[in-house]
C-alpha positions in Angstrom: -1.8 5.5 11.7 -1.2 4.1 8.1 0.4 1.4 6.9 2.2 1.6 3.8 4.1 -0.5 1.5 8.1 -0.7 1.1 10.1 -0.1 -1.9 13.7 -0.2 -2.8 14.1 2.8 -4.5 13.8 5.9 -2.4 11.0 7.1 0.2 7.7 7.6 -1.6 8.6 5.8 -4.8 5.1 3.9 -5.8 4.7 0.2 -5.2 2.6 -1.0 -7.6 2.3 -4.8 -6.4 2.3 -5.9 -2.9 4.3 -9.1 -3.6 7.6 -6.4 -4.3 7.0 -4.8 -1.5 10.2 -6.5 0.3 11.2 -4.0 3.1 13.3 -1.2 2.0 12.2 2.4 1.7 8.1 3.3 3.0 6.4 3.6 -0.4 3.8 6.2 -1.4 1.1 3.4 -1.7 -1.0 2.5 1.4 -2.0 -0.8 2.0 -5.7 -0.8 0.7 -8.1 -2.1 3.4 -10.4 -5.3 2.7 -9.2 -5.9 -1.0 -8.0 -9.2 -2.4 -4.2 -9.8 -2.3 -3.3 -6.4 -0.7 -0.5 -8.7 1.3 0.0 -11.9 -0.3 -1.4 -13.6 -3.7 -3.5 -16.2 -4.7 -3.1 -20.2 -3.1 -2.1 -21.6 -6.3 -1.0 -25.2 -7.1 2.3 -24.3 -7.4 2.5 -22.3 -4.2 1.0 -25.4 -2.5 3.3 -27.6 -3.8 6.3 -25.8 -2.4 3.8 -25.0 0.3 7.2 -25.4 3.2 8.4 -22.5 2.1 7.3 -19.5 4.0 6.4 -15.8 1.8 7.2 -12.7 3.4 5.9 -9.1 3.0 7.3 -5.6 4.5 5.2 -2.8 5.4 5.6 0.3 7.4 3.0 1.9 9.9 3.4 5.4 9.9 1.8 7.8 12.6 -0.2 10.1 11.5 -2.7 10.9 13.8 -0.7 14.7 14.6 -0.3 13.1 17.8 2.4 11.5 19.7 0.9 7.6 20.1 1.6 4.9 23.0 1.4 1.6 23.6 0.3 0.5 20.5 -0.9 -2.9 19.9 -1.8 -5.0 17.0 -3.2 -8.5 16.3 -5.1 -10.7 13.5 -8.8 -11.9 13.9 -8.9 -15.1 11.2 -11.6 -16.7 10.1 -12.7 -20.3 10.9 -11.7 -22.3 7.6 -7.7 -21.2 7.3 -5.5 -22.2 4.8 -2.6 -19.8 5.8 -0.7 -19.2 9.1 0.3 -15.3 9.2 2.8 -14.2 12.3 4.5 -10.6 12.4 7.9 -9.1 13.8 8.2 -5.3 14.2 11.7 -4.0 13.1 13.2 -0.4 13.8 13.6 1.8 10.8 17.7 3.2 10.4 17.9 7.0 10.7 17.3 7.1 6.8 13.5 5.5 7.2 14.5 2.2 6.1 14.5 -1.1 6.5 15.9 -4.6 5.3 15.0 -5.2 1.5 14.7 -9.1 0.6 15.7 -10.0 -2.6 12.4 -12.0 -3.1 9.2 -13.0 -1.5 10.7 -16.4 -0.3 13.5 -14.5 1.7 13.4 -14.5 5.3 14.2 -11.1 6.9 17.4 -11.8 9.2 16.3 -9.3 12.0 13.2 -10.5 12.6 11.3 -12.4 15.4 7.7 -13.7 14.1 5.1 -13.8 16.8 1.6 -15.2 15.8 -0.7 -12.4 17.5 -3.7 -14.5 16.8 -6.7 -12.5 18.7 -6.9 -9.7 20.7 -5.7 -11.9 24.2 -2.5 -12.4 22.0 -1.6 -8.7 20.7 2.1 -8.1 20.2 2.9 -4.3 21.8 4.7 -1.9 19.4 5.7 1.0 21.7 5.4 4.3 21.1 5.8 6.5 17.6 6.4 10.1 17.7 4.7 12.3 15.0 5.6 11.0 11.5 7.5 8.2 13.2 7.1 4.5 11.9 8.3 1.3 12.3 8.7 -1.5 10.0 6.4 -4.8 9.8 7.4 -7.9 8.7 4.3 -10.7 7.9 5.6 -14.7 7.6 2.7 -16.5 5.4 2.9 -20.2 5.7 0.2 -23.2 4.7 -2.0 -25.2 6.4 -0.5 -27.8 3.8 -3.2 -30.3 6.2 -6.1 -28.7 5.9 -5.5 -27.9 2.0 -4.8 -31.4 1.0 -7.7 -32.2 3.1 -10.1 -30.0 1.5 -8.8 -30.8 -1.9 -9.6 -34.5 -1.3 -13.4 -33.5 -0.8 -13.4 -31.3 -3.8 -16.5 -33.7 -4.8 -20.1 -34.9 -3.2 -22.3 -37.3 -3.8 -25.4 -36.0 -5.7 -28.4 -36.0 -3.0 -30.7 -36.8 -6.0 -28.7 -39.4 -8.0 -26.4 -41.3 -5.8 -24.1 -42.1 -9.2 -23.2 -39.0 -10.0 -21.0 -36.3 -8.1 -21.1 -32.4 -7.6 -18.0 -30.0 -7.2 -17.9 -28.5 -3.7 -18.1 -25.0 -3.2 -14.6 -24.4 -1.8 -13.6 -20.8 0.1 -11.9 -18.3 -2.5 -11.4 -15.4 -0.5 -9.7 -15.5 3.1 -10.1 -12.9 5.3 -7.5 -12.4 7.8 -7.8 -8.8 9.9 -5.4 -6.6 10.9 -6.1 -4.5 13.8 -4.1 -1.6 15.7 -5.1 -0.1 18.4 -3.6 3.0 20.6 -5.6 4.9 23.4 
């Protein structure tokens, strides 16, 4: 089982940068496991500040295991300090292999249900995929506008040694949400 990213193009056309991959066509690129924004970018200032606007990447899990798989399952494991909400929808693929294509990131897909799928207790079933069969996989990113404006008001701490002066917190630059599938 692979996931891979989506392209307009054609089948196995290269997607060079995950925030194009916008449903369409499965790409020749897989999704590259624990690397920085192999899904979505950065939390900038200007995606907080139109932080109500959800961001949406397609991919496409592909069987190839050389077996016919069942009752496959897959869920996130997030870590304690979050600043996004990620939810999924599984779409069917047309005969051709593809799926919708948004015309950007900010685009909601119109056939698609999001589900949150937060921990193994809460893993959304995907059926079955035949040899070489896929599916399509839609992921909704949203912030935790809160907890960001939150943190950001704590950005500084009173120096332990000299009450009058103030240190920069150590904030999180790296969140690591996982994605697991499982099949038996």
């Amino acid at each position: 089982m692979r996931l891979y990213y989506t392209v307009a193009s054609t089948t196995d056309d290269r997607q060079t940068k995950a925030g194009n991959s916008l449903g369409g066509f499965r790409s020749s690129t897989m999704l590259p496991n624990g690397t920085f924004d192999n899904l979505f970018g950065e939390i900038s200032m200007l995606t907080i500040q139109r932080g109500d606007i959800p961001q949406y990447i397609g991919l496409i899990l592909r069987n190839e295991t050389g077996a016919e798989v069942t009752d496959i399952e897959m869920w996130f494991d997030f870590p304690e300090n979050l600043y996004s909400n990620v939810k999924v929808s599984a779409v069917a693929l047309n005969a051709n292999g593809y799926m919708e294509c948004l015309p950007n990131i900010n685009s909601r897909p119109l056939m698609a249900d999001f589900v949150e799928a937060n921990g193994e207790a809460n893993a959304v079933g995907l059926g079955a995929l035949p040899i070489d069969g896929a599916i399509g996989l839609w992921f909704e990113r949203t912030l935790n506008l809160e907890d960001i404006k939150r943190i950001q008001s704590d950005i500084y701490e009173v120096d332990p040694s000299d009450s009058r002066r103030f240190l920069p917190v150590e904030l999180a630059k790296f969140e690591d949400i996982k994605i697991n599938i499982r099949w038996p």
